[in-house]
C-alpha positions as CSV (number, residue, x, y, z in Angstrom):
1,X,15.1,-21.5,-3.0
2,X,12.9,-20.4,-5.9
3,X,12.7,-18.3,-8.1
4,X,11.0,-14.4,-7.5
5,X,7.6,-14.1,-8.9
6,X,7.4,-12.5,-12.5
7,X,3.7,-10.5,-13.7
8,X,2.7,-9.1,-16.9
9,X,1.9,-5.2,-16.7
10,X,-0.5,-3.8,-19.2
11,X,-1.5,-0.2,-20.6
12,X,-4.5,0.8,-22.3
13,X,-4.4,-2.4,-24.0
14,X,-0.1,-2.6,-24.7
15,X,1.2,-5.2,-22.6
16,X,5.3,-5.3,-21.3
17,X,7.4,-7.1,-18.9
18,X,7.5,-9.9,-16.9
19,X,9.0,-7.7,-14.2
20,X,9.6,-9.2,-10.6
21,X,7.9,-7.3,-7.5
22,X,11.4,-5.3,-6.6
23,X,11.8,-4.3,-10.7
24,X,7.8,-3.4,-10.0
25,X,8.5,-1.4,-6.9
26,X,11.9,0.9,-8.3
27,X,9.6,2.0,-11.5
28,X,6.6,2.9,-9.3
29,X,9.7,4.7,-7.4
30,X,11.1,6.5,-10.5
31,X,7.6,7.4,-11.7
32,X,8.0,5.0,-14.8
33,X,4.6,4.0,-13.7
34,X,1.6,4.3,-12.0
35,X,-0.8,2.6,-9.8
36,X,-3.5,3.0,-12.4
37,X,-1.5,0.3,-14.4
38,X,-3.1,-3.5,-14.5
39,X,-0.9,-6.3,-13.5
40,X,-1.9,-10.2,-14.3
41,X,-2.3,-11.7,-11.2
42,X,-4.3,-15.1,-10.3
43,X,-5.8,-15.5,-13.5
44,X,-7.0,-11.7,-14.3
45,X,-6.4,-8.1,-14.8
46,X,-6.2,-5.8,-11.7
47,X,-4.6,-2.1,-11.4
48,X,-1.2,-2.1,-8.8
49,X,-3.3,-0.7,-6.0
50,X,-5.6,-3.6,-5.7
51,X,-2.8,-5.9,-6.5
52,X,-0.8,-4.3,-3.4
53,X,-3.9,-4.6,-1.2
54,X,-4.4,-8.3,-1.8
55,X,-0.5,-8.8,-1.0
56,X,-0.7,-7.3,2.3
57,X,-4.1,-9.3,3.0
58,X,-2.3,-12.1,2.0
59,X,0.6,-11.3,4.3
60,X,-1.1,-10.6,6.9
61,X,-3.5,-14.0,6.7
62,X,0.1,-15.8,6.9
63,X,1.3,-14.2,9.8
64,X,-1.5,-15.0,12.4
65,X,-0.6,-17.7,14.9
66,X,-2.5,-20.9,14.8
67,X,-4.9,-21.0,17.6
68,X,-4.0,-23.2,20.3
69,X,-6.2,-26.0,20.7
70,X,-8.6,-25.6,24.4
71,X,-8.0,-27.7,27.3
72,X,-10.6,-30.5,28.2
73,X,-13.0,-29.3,30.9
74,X,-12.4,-31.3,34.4
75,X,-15.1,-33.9,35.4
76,X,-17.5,-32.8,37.6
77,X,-16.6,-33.2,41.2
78,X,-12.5,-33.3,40.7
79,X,-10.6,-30.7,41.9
80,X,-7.3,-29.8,40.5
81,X,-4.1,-31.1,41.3
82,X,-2.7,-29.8,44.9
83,X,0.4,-30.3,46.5
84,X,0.0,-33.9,47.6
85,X,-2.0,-36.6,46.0
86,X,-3.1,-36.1,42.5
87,X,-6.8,-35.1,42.5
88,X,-7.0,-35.4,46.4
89,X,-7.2,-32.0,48.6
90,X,-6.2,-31.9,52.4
91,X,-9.5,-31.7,54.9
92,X,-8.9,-27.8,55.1
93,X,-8.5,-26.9,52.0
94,X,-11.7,-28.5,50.8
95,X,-14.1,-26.6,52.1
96,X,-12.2,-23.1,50.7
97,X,-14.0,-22.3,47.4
98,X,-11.5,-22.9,44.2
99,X,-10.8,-20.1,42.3
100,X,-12.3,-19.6,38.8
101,X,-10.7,-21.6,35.9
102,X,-11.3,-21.5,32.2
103,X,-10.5,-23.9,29.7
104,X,-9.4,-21.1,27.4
105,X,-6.8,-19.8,30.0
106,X,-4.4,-22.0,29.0
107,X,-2.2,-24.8,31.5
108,X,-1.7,-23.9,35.1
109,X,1.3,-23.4,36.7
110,X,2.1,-25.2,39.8
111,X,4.2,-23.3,42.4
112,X,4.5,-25.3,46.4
113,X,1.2,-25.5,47.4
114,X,-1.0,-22.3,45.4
115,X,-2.1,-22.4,42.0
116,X,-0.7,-19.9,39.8
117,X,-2.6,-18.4,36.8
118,X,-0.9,-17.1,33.8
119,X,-1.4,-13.2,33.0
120,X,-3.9,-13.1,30.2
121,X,-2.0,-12.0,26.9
122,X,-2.3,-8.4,25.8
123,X,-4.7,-7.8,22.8
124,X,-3.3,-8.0,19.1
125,X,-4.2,-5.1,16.6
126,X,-7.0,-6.5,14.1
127,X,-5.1,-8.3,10.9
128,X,-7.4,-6.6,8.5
129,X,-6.1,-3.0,9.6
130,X,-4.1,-1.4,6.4
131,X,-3.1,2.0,5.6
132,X,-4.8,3.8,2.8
133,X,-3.3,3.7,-0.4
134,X,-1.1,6.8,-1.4
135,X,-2.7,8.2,-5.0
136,X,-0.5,8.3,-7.7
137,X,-0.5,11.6,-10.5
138,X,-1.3,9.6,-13.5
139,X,1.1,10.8,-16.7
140,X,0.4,13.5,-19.4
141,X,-0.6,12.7,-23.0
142,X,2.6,13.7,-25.2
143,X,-0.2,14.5,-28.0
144,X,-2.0,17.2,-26.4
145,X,0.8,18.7,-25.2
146,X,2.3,19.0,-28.6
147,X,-1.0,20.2,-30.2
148,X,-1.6,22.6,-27.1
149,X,2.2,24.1,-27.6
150,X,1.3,24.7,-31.5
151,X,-1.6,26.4,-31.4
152,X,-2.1,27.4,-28.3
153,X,1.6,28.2,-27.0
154,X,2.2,31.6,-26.7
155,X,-0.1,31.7,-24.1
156,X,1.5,29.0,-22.1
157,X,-1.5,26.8,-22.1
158,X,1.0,23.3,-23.0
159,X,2.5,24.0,-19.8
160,X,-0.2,24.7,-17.7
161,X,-1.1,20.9,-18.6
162,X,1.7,19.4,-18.2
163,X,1.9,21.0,-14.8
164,X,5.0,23.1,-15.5
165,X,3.3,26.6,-14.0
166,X,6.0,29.0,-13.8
167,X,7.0,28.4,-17.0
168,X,3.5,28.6,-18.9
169,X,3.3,31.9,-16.4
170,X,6.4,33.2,-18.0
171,X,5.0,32.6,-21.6
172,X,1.7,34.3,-20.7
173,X,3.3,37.4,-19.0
174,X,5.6,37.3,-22.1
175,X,3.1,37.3,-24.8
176,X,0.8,40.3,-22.9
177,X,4.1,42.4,-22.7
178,X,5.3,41.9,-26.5
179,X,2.0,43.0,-27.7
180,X,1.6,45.6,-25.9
181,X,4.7,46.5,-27.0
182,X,4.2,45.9,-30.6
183,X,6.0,43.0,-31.5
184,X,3.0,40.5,-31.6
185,X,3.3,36.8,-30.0
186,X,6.1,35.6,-32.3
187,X,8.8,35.3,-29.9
188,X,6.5,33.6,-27.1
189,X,5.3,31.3,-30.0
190,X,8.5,29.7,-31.2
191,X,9.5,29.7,-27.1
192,X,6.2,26.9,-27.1
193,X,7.4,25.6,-30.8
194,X,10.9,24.4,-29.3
195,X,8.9,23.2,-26.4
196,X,6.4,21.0,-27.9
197,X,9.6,19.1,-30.1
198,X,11.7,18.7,-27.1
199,X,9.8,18.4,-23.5
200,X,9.1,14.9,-23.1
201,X,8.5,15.0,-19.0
202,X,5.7,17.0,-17.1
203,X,6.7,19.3,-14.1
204,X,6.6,16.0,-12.3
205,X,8.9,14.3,-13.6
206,X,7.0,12.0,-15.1
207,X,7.6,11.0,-18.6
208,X,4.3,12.0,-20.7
209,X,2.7,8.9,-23.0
């Protein structure tokens, strides 16, 4: 037995691993990646959805049968073999028309004195035929959520980008009913100040970069 395959991933430019294909598949899985990262494979740099596509291409190419060679075509004037003597039919039987054979129809089978065809084989779904590719959310940038969360966080605006919407909802409901009320937007703004030092995932899940 060898050894599983090990590939390079890379990320605007920062390049990790090797990781086998099953350490590949559990961070896709845990969202510690995504598909629009590049992978070294055969000499270049391609994102994990073309990478998966050439797999299953590959895969596939593997798993078709070999095609069985065709039968030699009789000579003219034989007839198959009957019952009896091998290329010899009785007196009868020779003036009955034969029944169509193909070379591509594979051997005959012989049962008593008929000539028995075998069924033809039920058609195979094309090899090229692959489901679509499922998208994958690509991560937040920690950055702008930080600078978003400063400036702009007592309105909720950091977590409107990172996707978390009830809770930039909150902070905007919050800021319209404290200055109404008189207080101004300090309470809402330390709320996005914590925020901005401690978040570190999106309202995925997914870890921001």
């Amino acid at each position: 037995m060898t050894d599983s395959p090990e590939y390079t991933l890379r990320w605007r430019g920062r390049q990790f691993g090797p990781f086998t294909l099953p350490e590949i598949n559990r961070q896709l899985d845990e969202h510690q990646i995504g598909m629009g990262h590049e992978i070294h494979y055969d000499d270049q740099w391609i994102s994990l959805e073309e990478f998966f596509v050439a797999l299953r291409e590959s895969a596939s190419a593997a798993a078709m049968p070999a095609q069985k060679p065709s039968l030699p075509q009789p000579a003219a004037g034989l007839s198959p073999v009957i019952a009896g003597a091998p290329g010899v039919l009785p007196p009868k039987a020779a003036s009955l028309p034969l029944p169509f054979t193909s070379a591509s129809a594979g051997p005959q089978a012989h049962c008593g004195s008929a000539v028995v065809f075998p069924r033809p084989a039920a058609p195979t779904a094309p090899a090229g035929a692959q489901s679509a590719p499922t998208p994958v959310t690509r991560p937040r940038r920690r950055l702008v959520y930080a600078l978003l969360g400063v400036f702009l966080g007592f309105a909720g605006l950091h977590n409107f980008y990172a996707r978390n919407w009830l809770t930039g909802l909150l902070q905007l409901l919050l800021s319209l009913a404290t200055s109404l009320l008189g207080f101004g937007i300090i309470v809402p703004w330390l709320w996005a100040l914590v925020e901005a030092v401690l978040v570190r995932k999106d309202g995925n899940g997914i870890e921001m970069i």
